[in-house]
C-alpha positions as CSV (number, residue, x, y, z in Angstrom):
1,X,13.7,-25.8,12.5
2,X,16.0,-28.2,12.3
3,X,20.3,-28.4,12.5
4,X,21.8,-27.2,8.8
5,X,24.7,-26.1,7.6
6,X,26.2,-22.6,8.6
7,X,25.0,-20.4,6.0
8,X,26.7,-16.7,4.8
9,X,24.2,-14.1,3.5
10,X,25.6,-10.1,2.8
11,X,24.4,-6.9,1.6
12,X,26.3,-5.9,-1.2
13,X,26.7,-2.5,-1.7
14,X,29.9,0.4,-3.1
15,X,30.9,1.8,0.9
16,X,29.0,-0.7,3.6
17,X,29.4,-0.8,7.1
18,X,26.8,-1.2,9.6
19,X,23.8,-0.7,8.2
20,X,19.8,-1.1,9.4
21,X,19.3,-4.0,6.8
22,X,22.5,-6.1,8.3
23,X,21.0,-5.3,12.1
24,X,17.3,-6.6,10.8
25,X,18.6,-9.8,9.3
26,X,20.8,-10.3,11.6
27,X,18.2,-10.1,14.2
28,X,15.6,-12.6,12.2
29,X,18.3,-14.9,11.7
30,X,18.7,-14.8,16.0
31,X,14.6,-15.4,16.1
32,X,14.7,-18.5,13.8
33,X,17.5,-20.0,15.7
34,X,19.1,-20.4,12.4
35,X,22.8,-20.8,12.0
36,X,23.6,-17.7,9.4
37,X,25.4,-14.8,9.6
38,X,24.7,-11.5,7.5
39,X,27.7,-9.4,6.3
40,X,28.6,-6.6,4.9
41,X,30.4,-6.6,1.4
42,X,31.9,-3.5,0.2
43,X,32.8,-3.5,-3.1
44,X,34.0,-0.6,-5.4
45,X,32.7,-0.4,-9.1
46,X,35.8,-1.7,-10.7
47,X,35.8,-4.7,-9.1
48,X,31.7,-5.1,-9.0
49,X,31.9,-7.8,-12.0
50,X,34.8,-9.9,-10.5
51,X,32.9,-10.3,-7.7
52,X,30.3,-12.7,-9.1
53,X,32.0,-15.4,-9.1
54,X,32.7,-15.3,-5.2
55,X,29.3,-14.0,-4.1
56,X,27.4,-16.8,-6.8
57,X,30.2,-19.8,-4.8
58,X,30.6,-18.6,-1.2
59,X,27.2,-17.1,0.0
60,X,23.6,-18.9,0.1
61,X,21.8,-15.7,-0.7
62,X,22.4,-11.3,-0.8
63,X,20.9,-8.3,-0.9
64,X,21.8,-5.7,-3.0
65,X,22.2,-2.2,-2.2
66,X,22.1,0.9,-4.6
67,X,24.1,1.5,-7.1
68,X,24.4,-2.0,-8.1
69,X,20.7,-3.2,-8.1
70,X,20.5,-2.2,-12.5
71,X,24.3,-3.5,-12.8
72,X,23.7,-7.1,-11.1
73,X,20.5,-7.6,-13.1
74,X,22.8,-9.0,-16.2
75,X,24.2,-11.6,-13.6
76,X,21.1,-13.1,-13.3
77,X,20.1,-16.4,-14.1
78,X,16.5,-16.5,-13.6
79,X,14.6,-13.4,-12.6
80,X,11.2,-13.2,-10.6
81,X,8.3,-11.0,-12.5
82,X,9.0,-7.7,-10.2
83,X,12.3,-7.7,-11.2
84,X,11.6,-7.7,-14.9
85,X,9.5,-5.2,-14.5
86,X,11.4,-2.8,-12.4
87,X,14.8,-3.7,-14.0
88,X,16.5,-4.3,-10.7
89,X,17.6,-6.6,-8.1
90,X,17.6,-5.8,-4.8
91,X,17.6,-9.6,-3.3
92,X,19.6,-12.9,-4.9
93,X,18.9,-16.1,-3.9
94,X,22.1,-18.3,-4.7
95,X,21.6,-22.1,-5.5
96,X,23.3,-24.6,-7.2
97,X,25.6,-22.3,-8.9
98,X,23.3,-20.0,-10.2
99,X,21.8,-16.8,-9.4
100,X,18.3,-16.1,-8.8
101,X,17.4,-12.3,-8.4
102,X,14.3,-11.2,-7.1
103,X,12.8,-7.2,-6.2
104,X,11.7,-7.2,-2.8
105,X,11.7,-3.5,-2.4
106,X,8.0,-3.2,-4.1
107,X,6.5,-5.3,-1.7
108,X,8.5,-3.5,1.4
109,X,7.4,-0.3,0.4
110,X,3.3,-1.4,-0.4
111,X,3.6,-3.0,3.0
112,X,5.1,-0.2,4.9
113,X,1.8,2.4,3.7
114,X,0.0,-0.2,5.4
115,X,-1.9,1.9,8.3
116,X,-0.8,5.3,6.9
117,X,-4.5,5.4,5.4
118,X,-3.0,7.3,2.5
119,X,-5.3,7.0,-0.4
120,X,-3.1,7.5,-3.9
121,X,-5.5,6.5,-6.2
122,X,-5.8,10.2,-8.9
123,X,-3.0,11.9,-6.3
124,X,-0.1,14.2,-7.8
125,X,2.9,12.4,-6.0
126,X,6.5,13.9,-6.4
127,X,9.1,11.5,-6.7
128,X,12.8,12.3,-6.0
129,X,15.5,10.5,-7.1
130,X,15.9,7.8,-10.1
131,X,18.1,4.7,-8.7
132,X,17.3,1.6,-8.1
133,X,14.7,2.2,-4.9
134,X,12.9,4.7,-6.7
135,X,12.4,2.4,-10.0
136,X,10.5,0.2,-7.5
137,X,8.9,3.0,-5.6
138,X,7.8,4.3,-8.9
139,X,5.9,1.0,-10.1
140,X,3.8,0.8,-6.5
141,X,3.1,4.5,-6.6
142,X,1.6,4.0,-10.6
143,X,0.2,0.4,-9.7
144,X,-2.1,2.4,-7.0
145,X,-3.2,5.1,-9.7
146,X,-1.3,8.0,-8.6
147,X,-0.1,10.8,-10.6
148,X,3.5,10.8,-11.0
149,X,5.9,13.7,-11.1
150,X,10.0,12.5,-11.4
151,X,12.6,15.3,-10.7
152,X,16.3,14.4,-9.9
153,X,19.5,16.4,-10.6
154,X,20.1,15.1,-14.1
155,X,17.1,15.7,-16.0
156,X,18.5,13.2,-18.8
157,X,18.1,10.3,-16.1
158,X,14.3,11.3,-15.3
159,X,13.6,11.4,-18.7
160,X,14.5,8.5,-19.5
161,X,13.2,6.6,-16.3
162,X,10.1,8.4,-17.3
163,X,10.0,6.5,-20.9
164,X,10.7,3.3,-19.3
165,X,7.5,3.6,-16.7
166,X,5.3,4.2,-19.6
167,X,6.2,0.8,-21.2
168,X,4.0,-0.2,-18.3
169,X,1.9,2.4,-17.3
170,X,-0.7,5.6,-18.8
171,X,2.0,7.9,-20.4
172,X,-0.4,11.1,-19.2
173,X,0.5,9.6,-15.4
174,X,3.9,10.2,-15.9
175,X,6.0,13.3,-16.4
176,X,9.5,14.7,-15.4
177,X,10.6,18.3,-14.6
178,X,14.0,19.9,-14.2
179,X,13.2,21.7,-11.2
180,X,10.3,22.1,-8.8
181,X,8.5,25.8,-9.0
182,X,7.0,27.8,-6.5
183,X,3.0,27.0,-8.1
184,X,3.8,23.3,-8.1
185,X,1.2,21.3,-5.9
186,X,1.1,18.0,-5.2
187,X,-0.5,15.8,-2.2
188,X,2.8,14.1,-0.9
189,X,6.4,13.8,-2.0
190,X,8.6,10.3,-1.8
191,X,12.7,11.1,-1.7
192,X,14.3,8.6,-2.6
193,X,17.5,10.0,-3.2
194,X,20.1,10.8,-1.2
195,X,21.0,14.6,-2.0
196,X,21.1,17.7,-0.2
197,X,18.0,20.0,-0.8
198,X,18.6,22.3,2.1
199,X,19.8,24.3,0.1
200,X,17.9,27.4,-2.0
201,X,19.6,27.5,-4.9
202,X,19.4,23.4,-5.7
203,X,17.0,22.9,-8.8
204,X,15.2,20.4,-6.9
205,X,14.2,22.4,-3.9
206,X,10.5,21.9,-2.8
207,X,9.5,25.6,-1.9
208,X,7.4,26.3,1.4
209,X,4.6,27.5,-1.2
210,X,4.3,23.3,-2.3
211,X,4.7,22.3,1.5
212,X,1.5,23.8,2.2
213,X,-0.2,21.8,0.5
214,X,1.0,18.5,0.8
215,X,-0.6,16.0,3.0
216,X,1.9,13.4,2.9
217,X,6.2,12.7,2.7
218,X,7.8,9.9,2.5
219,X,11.5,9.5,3.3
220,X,13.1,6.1,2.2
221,X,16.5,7.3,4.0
222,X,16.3,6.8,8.0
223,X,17.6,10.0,9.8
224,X,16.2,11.8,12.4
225,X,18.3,15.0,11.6
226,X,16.9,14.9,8.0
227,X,15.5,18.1,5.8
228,X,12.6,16.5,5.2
229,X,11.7,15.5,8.7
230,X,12.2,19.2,10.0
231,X,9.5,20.2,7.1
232,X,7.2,17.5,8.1
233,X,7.2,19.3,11.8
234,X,7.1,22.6,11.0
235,X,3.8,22.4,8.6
236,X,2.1,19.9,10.2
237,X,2.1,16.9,7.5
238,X,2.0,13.4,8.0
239,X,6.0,11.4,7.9
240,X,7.2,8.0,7.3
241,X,10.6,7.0,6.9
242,X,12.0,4.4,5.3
243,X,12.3,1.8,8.4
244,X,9.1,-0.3,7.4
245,X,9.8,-0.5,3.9
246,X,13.3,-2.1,4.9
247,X,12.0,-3.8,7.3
248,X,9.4,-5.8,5.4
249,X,11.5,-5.9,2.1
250,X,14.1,-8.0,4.6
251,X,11.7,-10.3,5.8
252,X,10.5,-10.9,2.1
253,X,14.4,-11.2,1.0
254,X,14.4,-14.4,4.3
255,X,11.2,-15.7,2.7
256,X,12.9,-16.3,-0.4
257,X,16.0,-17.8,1.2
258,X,14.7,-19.9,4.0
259,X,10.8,-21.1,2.4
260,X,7.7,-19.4,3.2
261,X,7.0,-21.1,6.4
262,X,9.7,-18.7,8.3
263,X,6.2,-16.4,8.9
264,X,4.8,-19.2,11.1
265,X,8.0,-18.8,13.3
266,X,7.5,-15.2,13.3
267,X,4.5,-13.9,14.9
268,X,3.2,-10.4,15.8
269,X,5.6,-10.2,19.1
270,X,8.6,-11.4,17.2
271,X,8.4,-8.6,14.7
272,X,7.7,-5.9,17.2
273,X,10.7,-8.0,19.3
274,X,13.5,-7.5,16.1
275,X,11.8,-3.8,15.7
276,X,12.9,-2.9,19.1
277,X,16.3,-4.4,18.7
278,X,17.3,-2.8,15.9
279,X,16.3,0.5,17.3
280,X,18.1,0.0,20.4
281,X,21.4,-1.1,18.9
């Protein structure tokens, strides 16, 4: 591909350290031969905005990690239609002095149901969690026809995220509950939050009564110790974790930064090649 310049990419994020994103761009940057580096950039919420100016003159591209992906959006100087939509940023592209964010995470997830054959079209889908990964979640689960239920710990939030989804979307698609109950049923659940809902007594706890009837669950957090992995096993239903969706939300975040001919240069083995490495590591 050619000799360039070094070039610095990071994912920017409140408390990074070694993350799966870093190890898969990392590992496509290795594939391409290219001379780049992805790091991470920790960076606590009092000093988010003073970072700008070192992230838009010192790096040639980011990612941006939760809770910043709403709070960069204002940063922007040109955003790409997902990101509009979604109100977030999950990818930056920096040239020329100026910022151009882009949502990748739409695309990630859409690709990672590929060869699930889960049908959401008319579906009641739970939705846990309102940050930044769910507002994008939320839009491919809605752009497929699915029935959307929102729940999180502060009902004020999923109200609201509620209102903004039906700017775009059937308002009857779209509700949001303070708590799940015992006659709830829906055909899969997507957490996209990171809170603890072992426990009995949390408002957002998804009874055995709702488990035996769902067909599908979708974890964006990769853990193989996590609640909803154990209730995946022990009724039977069908799990994905959030691997893929990084995964091909990544190589759409190197598309961006390196031109869209980077997929001619990585083939079928090369992805299952980087897969394997980031598993091993």
């Amino acid at each position: 591909m050619g000799d360039i310049a070094f070039m610095t990419y990071a994912l920017v994020g409140e408390d990074i350290s070694n993350t799966f994103l870093s190890k898969i761009q990392n590992s496509v940057f290795d594939e391409l031969n290219l001379q780049a580096c992805y790091i991470p950039f920790s960076v606590k919420k009092d000093d988010f905005s003073k970072s700008i100016g070192l992230l838009r003159e010192e790096f040639s591209g980011f990612n941006v990690a939760s809770p910043y992906k709403r709070a960069i959006v204002k940063y922007m100087d040109a955003l790409d239609d997902t990101a509009k939509a979604t109100g977030t940023v999950n990818t930056v592209k920096c040239e020329d002095g100026k910022l151009y964010g882009y949502n990748t995470d739409t695309i990630g997830f859409l690709d990672s149901l590929v060869g699930t054959r889960i049908n959401l079209f008319d579906k009641d889908i739970l939705l846990i969690g309102t940050g930044g990964t769910a507002k994008s979640i939320a839009h491919v689960l809605l752009d497929k026809g699915a029935f959307l239920t929102i729940v999180t710990r502060d009902y004020a939030k999923a109200l609201n995220f509620k209102e903004e989804l039906q700017v775009f979307y059937n308002k009857n698609r779209i509700r949001a509950i303070k708590g799940v109950l015992p006659s709830e049923r829906f055909f899969a659940v997507v957490n996209a939050a990171s809170v603890e809902l072992e426990t009995r007594f949390s408002d957002m706890a998804v009874h055995d009564e709702t488990y035996r009837d769902i067909k599908f669950i979708y974890e964006f957090f990769v853990d193989e110790k996590s609640f909803f992995l154990k209730k995946a096993i022990e009724f039977g239903i069908q799990y994905k974790n959030g691997l893929d969706m990084l995964f091909y939300s990544a190589l759409e975040s190197q598309k961006i930064w390196q031109g869209e001919e980077i997929y001619s240069h990585l083939n079928v083995m090369a992805l299952e090649k980087i897969k394997e490495q980031i598993l091993d590591k």
